[in-house]
MDTraj code that builds the backbone (N, CA, C; nanometers):
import mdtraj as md
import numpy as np

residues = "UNK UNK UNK UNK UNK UNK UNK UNK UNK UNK UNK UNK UNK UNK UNK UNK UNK UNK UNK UNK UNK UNK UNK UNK UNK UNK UNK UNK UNK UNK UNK UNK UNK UNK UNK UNK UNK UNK UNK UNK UNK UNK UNK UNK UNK UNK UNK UNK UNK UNK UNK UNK UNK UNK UNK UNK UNK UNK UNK UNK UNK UNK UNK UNK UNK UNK UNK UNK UNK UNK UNK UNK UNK UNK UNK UNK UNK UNK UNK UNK UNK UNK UNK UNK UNK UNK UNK".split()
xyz = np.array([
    [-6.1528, -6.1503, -7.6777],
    [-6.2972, -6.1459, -7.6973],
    [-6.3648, -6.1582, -7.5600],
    [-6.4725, -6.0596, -7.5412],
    [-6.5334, -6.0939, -7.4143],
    [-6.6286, -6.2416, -7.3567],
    [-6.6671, -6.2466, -7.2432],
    [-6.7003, -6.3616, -7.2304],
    [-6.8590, -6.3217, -7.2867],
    [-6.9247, -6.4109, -7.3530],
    [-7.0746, -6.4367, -7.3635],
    [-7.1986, -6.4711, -7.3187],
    [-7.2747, -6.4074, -7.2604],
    [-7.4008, -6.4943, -7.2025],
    [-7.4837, -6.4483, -7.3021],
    [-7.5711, -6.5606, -7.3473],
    [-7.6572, -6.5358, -7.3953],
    [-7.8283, -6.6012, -7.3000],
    [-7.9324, -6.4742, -7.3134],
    [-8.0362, -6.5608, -7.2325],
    [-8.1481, -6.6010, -7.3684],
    [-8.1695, -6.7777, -7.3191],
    [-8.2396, -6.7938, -7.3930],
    [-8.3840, -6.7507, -7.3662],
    [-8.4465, -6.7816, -7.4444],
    [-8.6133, -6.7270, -7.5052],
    [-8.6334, -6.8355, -7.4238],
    [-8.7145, -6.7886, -7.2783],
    [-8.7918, -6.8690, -7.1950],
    [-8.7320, -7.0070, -7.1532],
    [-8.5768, -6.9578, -7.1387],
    [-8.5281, -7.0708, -7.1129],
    [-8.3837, -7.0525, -7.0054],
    [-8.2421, -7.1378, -6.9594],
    [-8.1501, -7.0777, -6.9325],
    [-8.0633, -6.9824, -6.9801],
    [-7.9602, -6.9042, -6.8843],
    [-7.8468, -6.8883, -6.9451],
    [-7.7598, -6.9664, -7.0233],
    [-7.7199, -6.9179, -7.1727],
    [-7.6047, -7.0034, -7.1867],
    [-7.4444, -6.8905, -7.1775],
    [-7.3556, -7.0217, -7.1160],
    [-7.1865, -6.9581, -7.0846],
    [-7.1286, -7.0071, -7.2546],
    [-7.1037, -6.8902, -7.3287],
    [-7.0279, -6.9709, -7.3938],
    [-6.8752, -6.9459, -7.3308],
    [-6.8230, -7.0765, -7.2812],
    [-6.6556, -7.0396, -7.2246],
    [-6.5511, -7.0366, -7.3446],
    [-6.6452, -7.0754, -7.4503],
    [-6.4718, -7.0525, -7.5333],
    [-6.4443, -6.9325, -7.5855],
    [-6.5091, -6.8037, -7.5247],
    [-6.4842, -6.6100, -7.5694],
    [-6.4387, -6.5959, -7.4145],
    [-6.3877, -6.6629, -7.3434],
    [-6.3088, -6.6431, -7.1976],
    [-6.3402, -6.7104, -7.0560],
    [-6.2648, -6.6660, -6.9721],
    [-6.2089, -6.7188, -6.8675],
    [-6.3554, -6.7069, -6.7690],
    [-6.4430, -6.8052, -6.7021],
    [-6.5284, -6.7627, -6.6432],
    [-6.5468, -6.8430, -6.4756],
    [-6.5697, -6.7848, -6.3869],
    [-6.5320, -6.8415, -6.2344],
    [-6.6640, -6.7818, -6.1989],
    [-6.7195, -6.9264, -6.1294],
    [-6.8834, -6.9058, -6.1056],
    [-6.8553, -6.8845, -5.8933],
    [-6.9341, -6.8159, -5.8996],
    [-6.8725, -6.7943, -5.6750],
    [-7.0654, -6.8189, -5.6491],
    [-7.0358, -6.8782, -5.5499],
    [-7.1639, -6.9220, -5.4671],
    [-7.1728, -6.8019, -5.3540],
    [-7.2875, -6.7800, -5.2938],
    [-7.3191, -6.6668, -5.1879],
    [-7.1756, -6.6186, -5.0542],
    [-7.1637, -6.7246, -5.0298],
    [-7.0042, -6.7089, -4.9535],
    [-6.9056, -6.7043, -5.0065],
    [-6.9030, -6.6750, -5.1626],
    [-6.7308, -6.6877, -5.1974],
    [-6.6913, -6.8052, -5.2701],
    [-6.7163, -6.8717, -5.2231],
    [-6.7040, -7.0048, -5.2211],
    [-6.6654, -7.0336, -5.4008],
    [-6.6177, -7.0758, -5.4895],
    [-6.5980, -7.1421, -5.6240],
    [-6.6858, -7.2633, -5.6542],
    [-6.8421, -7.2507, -5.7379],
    [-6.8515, -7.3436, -5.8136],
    [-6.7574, -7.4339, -5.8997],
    [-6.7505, -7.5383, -5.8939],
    [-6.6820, -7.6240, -5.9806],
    [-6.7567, -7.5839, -6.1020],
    [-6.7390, -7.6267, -6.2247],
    [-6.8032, -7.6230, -6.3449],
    [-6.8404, -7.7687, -6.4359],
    [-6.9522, -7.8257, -6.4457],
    [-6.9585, -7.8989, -6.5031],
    [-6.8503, -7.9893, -6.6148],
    [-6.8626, -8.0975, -6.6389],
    [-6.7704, -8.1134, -6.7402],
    [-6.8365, -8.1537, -6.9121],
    [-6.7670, -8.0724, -6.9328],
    [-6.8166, -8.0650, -7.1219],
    [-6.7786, -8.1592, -7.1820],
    [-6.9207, -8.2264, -7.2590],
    [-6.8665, -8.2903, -7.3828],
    [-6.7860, -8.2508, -7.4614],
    [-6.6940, -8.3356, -7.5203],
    [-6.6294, -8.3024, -7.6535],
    [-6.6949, -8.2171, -7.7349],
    [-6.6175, -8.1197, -7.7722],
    [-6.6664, -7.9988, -7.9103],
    [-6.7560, -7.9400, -7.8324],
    [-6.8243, -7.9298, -7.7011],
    [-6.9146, -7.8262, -7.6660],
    [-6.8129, -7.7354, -7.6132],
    [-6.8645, -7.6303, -7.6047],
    [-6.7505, -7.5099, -7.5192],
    [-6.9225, -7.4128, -7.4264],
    [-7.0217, -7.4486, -7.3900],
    [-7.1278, -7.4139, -7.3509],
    [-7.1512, -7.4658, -7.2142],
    [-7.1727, -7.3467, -7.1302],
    [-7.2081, -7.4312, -6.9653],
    [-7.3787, -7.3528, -6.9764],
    [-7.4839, -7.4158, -6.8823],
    [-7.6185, -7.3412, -6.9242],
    [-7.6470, -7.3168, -6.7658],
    [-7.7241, -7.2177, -6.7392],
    [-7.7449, -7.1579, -6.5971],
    [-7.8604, -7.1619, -6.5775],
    [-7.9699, -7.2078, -6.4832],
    [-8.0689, -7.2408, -6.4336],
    [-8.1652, -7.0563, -6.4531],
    [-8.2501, -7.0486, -6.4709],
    [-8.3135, -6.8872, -6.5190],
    [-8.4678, -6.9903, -6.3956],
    [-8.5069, -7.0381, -6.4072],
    [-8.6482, -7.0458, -6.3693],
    [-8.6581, -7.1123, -6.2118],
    [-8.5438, -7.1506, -6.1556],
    [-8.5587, -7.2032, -6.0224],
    [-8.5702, -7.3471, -6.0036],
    [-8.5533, -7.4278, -6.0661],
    [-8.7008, -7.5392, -6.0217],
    [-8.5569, -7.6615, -6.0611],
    [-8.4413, -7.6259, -6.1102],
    [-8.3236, -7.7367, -6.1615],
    [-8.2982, -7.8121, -6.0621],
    [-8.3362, -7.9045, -6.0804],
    [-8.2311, -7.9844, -5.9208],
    [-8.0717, -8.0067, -5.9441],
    [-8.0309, -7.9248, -6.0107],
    [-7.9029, -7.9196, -6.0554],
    [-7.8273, -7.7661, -6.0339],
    [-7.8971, -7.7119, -5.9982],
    [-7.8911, -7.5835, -5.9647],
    [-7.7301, -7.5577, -5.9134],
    [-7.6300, -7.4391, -5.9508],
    [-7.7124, -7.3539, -6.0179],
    [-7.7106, -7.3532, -6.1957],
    [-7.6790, -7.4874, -6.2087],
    [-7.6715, -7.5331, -6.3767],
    [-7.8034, -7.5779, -6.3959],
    [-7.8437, -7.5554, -6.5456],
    [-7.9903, -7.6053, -6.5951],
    [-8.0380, -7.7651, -6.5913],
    [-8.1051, -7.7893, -6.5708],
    [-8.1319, -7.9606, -6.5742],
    [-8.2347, -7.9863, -6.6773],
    [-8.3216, -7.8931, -6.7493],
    [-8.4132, -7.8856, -6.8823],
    [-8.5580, -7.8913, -6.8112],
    [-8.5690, -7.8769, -6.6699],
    [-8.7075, -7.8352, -6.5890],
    [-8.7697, -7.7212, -6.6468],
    [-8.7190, -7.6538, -6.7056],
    [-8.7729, -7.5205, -6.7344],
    [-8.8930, -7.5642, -6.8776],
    [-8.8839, -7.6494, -6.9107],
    [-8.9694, -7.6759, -7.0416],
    [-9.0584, -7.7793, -6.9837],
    [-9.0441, -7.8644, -6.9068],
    [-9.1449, -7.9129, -6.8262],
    [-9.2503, -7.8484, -6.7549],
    [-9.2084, -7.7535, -6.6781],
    [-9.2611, -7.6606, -6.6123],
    [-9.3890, -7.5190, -6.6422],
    [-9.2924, -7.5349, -6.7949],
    [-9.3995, -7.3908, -6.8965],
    [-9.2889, -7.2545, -6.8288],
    [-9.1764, -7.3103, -6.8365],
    [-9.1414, -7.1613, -6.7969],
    [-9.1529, -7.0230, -6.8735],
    [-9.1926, -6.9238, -6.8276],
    [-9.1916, -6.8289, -6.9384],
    [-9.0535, -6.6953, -6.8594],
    [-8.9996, -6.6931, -6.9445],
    [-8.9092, -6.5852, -6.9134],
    [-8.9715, -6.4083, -6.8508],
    [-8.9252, -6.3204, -6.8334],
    [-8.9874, -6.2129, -6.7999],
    [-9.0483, -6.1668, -6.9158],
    [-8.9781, -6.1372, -7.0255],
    [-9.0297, -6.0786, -7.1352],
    [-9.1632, -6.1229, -7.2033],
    [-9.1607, -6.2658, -7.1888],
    [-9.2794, -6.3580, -7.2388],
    [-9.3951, -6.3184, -7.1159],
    [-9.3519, -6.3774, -7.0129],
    [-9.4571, -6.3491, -6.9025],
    [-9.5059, -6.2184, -6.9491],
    [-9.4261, -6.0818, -6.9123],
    [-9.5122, -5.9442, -6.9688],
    [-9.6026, -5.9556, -7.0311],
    [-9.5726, -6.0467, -7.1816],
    [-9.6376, -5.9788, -7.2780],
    [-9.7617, -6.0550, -7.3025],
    [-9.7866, -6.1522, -7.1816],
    [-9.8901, -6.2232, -7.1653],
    [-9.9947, -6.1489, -7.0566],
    [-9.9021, -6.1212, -6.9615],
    [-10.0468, -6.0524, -6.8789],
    [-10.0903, -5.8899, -6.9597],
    [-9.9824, -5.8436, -6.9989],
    [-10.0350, -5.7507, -7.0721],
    [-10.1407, -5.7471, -7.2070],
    [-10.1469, -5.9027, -7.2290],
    [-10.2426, -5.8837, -7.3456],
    [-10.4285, -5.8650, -7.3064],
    [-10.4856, -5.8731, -7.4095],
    [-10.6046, -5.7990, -7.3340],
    [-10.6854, -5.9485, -7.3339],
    [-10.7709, -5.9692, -7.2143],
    [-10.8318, -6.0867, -7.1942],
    [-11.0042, -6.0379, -7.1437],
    [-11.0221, -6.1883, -7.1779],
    [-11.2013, -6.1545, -7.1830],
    [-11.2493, -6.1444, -7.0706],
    [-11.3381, -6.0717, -7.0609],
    [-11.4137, -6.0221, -6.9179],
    [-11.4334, -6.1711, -6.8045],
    [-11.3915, -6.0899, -6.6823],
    [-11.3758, -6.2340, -6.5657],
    [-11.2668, -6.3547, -6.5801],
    [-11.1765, -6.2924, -6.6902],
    [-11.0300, -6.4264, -6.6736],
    [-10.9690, -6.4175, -6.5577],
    [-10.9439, -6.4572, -6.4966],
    [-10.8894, -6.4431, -6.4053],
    [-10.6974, -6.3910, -6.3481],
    [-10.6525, -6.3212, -6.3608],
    [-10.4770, -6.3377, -6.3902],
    [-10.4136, -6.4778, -6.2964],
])
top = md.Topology()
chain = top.add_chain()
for i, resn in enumerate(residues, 1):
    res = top.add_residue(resn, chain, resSeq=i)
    for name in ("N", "CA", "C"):
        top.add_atom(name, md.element.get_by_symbol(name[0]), res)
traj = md.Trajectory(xyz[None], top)
């Protein structure tokens, strides 16, 4: 079975590692270690919005923050707003 990412709705990546073998490399090559999983989780989560001080794993900043994913962001500036809002 292949490996899984799923991106959440305005939120991180999740790894699911238990559909395979996954090796995270930093800008030089280099091998991230990988967090260590609770019991019964098989899920590592990947930072999407910048701001984790845990980086490049999620730390849950992204819901503090108001992160909105790309898709969300779009479909916000694209909506129609009242004369003089400002973007």
């Amino acid at each position: 079975m292949p490996l899984t990412i799923k991106v959440r709705k305005d939120g991180p990546y999740a790894v699911d590692l238990a559909t395979g073998e996954f090796t995270l490399i930093d800008h030089d090559g280099n091998v991230i270690p990988l967090p260590e999983l609770k019991p019964g989780k098989t899920t590592i989560t990947l930072c999407r919005c910048g701001a984790s001080t845990r980086k490049p794993f999620c730390d849950g900043t992204h819901s503090k923050i108001g992160f909105k994913g790309a898709e969300e962001a779009q479909r916000e500036f694209d909506a129609p707003q009242p004369p003089g809002t400002p973007r």
